[in-house]
C-alpha positions, 0 to 999 in steps of 0.5 A: 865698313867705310864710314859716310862722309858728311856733307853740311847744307845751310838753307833757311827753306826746310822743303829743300833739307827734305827734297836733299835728305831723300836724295843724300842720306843714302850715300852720305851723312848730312847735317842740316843748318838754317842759318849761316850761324847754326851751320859755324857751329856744326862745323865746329862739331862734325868733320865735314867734307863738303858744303851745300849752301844756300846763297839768300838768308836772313842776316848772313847770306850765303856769299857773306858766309862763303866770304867769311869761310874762304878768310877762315884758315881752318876751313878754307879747303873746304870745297862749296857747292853753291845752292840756289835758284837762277843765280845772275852772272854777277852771282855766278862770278862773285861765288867763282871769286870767293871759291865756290866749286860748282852751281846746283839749281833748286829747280834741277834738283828732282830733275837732273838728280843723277847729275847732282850727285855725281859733282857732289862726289867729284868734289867731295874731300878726302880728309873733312875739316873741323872748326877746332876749339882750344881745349886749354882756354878755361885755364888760360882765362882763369890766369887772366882773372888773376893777373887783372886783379893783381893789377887792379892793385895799382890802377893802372888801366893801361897796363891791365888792359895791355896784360888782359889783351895778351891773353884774350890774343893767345887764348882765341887766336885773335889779330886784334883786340882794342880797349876803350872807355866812354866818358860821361861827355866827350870822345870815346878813348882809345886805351889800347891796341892790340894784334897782328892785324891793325888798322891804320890810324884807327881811333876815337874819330873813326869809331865815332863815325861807325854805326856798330859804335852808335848800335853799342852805346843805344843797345848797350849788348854785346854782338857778334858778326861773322860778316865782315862786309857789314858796316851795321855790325863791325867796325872799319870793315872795308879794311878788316876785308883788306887784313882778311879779318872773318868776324867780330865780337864787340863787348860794352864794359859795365859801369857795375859791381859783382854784387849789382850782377849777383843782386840782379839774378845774374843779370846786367841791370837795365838802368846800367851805364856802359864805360866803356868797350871792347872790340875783338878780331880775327881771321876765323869766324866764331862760333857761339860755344866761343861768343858766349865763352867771351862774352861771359868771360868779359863780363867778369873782367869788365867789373875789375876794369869797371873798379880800375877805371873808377879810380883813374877817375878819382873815384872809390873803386869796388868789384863788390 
């Protein structure tokens, strides 16, 4: 017996994953997605060999994800078919543009169904693609926690940066990665730069003109974007399209010892200052699985570099 392919369909309107579910799951195996998120996920999960996507979401629509997928080495294969209502010629365009293979109509979806389904075969792929996810990076990150405590030794926030860096890059595949920290009154500074894929002259006055630095210092939360194109949740994004850089994870570094976080049930206190951030890049979207790996991750790094940062400054450093 052949085994089905898998087509993933992302669309926020569940009246089209039943109208799609009654007319597909015959033929095929189908994962449903109300999100552009929920769907990176699924594809990090499930062979799949063709997507159905839905152009208008909340928060990434469907041309962002389209884009993001296209930058995506691991994925970029995969043939999309675009969902939607009556698309403008701009939209028809950009979705050419960006790779799209066809248009299904929501409208012509009871109507014209045997036509449907017949570009749905056409275009499906062979072999399937898979987001794959290092199986070795809980090791990798565990030499990481020991070489930034060794280095926590001398106070040298440079180089523990530089050397933590280098393992982040190796461990998720990143093409860049910057450290900085936030004095109590100035400029942010730049500690260190890292990656294939770096801006020009991208420093402490350029971030300062970028919203997601203002949304960080206000909210005081790490974030993740997989929309490149968005000024509100990724830094220099004009020329992180230009490098082919897919997504981004920003993470503030704590002004906080282990024994605040365990004291606060695991928690980072509400009344904690930042010192500092964290911002990383590449040219594959993230996954969740892959955020709350780094972002946990992060978190126990940024209180070693929390205590290293306190003694450049003059400071009795603590981790506990």
């Amino acid at each position: 017996m052949v085994d089905k392919k898998t087509i993933l369909l992302i669309d926020d309107d569940a009246t089209i994953h039943a109208i799609l579910k009654t007319m597909l799951e015959p033929e095929w195996n189908v994962l449903y997605a109300l999100n552009a998120q929920q769907g990176i996920d699924l594809l990090s999960e499930h062979t799949v060999h063709l997507l159905l996507l839905d152009i208008q979401m909340p928060d990434l629509s469907g041309l962002d994800l389209l884009e993001s997928v296209m930058i995506d080495t691991s994925i970029q294969n995969i043939p999309v078919i675009i969902v939607t209502g009556d698309p403008t010629i701009e939209v028809r365009r950009r979705s050419k543009d960006l790779g799209a293979v066809s248009f299904v109509s929501k409208e012509h979806l009871i109507t014209q169904r045997k036509e449907i389904i017949c570009g749905i075969r056409n275009n499906m792929m062979i072999d399937g693609v898979r987001i794959k996810i290092p199986s070795e990076i809980k090791e990798t990150l565990k030499n990481a926690i020991r070489g930034l405590l060794e280095q926590s030794r001398s106070g040298d926030l440079f180089t523990a940066c530089n050397g933590l860096g280098a393992k982040l890059i190796k461990a998720f595949d990143l093409s860049y990665i910057s450290f900085w920290t936030l004095p109590a009154a100035g400029f942010p500074n730049l500690i260190s730069s890292m990656g294939k894929h770096q801006p020009k002259n991208f420093g402490p006055s350029e971030i300062l003109r970028e919203k997601i630095y203002a949304n960080l210092v206000l909210d005081k939360k790490p974030y993740l974007s997989n929309n490149p194109r968005s000024s509100k949740s990724s830094a220099f994004g004009k020329e992180a399209l230009e490098l082919q850089l897919a997504s981004e994870i920003g993470v503030p570094i704590y002004k906080m010892t282990k024994s605040d976080y365990f004291d606060n049930n695991m928690k980072v206190p509400a009344s904690c200052d930042i010192i500092g951030f964290i911002i990383l890049k590449r040219n594959r979207v993230f996954t969740t699985k892959e955020y709350e790996i780094i972002e946990a991750f992060l978190l126990q790094a940024g209180i070693i570099l929390n205590a290293i940062y306190s003694s450049v400054l003059g400071e009795k450093p603590r981790i506990y």
